[in-house]
C-alpha positions in Angstrom: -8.7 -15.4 -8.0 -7.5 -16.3 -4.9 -8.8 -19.2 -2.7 -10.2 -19.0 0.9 -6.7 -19.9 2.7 -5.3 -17.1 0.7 -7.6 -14.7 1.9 -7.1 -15.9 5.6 -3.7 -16.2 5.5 -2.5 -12.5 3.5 -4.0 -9.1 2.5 -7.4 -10.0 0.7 -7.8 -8.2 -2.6 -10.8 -5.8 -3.9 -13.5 -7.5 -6.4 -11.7 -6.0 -9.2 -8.6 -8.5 -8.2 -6.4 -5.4 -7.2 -4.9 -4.5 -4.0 -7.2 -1.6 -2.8 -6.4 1.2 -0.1 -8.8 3.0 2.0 -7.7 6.5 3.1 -7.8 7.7 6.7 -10.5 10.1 5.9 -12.7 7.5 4.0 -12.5 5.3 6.9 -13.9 7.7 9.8 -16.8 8.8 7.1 -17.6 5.1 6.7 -17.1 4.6 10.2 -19.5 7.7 11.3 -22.3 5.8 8.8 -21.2 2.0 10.5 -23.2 3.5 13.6 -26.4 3.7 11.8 -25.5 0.0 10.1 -24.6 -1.3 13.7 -27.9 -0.5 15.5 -30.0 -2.7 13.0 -27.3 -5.7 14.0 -24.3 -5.3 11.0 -21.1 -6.8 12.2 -18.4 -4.2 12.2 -15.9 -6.1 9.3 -18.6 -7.1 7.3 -20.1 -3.9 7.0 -16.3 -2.4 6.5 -15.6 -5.3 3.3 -19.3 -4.2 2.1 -19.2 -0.3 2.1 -15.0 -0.9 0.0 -15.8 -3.7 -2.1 -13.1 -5.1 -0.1 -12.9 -9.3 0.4 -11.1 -10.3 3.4 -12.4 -12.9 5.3 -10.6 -12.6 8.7 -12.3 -9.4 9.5 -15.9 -10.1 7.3 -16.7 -13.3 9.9 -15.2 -12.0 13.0 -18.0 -10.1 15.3 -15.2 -8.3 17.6 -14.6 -4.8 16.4 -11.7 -4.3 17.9 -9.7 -6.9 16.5 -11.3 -5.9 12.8 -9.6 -2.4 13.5 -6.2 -3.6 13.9 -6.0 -5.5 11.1 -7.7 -2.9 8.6 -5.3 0.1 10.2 -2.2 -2.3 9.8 -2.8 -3.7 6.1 -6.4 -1.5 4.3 -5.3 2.3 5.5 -2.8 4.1 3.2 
């Protein structure tokens, strides 16, 4: 399991405790449904680490979407 500063720090790591991708396809549908998630007041990251089973805290607690999209393009997307 890792710790908190792990998860800030590197690539966080799926519930199951393996490295998990998201495809580029998967991540506009999810995206298309965020809109829906976004109106009622879901952060962008947080709603992105729900919908994958994904933990990685750097983009869960940060409210700016655009920085959230960097990160998951550069390290989630296959």
């Amino acid at each position: 399991m890792n710790t908190v500063f792990q998860q800030l720090t590197g690539r966080g790591v799926a519930a199951a405790g393996s490295p998990r991708s998201v495809t580029q396809e998967q991540y506009t549908a999810w995206q298309k449904q965020y809109t829906f998630e976004a109106l009622k007041g879901a952060r962008y990251g947080a709603s992105f680490c729900k919908h994958f089973e994904i933990q990685d805290y750097r983009i869960y607690f940060d409210s700016r979407p655009e920085s959230c999209d960097c990160i998951i393009r550069k390290e989630w997307l296959v």
